[in-house]
C-alpha positions in Angstrom: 94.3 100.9 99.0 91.5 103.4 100.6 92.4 104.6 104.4 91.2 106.7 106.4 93.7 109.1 108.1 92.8 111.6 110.4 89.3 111.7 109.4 90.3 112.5 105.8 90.3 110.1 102.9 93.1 109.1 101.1 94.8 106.2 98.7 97.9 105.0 99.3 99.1 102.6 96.5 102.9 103.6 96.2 105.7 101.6 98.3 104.9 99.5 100.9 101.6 98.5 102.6 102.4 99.4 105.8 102.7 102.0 108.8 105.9 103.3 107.9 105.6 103.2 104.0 102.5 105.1 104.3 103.8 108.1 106.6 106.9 108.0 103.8 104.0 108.2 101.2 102.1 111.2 102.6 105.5 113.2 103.8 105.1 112.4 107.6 108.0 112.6 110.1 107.9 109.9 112.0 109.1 112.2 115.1 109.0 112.2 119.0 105.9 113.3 120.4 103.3 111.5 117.9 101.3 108.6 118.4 99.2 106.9 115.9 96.4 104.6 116.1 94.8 102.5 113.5 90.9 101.1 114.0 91.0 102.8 118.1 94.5 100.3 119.2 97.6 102.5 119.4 100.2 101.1 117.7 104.0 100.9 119.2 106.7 103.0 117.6 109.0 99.7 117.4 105.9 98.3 115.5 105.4 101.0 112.9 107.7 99.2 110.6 106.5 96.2 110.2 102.6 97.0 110.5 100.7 95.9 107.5 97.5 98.2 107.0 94.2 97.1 105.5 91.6 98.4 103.1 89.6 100.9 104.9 91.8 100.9 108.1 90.9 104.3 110.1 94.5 105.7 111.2 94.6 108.7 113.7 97.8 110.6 114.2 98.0 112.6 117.2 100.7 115.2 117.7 102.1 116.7 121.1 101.9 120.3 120.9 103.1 122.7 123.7 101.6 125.7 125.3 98.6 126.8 127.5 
């Protein structure tokens, strides 16, 4: 399956089809202080599990960084 994340191509075919198979997939930590959106909604953490992505769905991660 063709996403989109961050701006950035990429094919996720291995595991599951959703949220949480695909961070597994491309070794991200699902961790305090990320959000993610996919298509411009935000998607709830308690959701992340059980989110089935789509062909050509656009996901943005956003991560909290400190400083100033």
């Amino acid at each position: 399956m063709k996403l989109l994340l961050n701006g950035e191509p990429i094919v996720h075919g291995d595991g599951e089809a959703t949220l949480s198979g695909m961070l597994k997939s491309q070794k991200i930590q699902a961790s305090r202080g990320i959000a993610i959106a996919i298509n411009d909604e935000v998607i709830p953490k308690n959701h992340w599990e059980d989110h089935a992505l789509k062909e050509n769905d656009q996901i943005l991660i956003i991560k909290a960084t400190q400083g100033g």
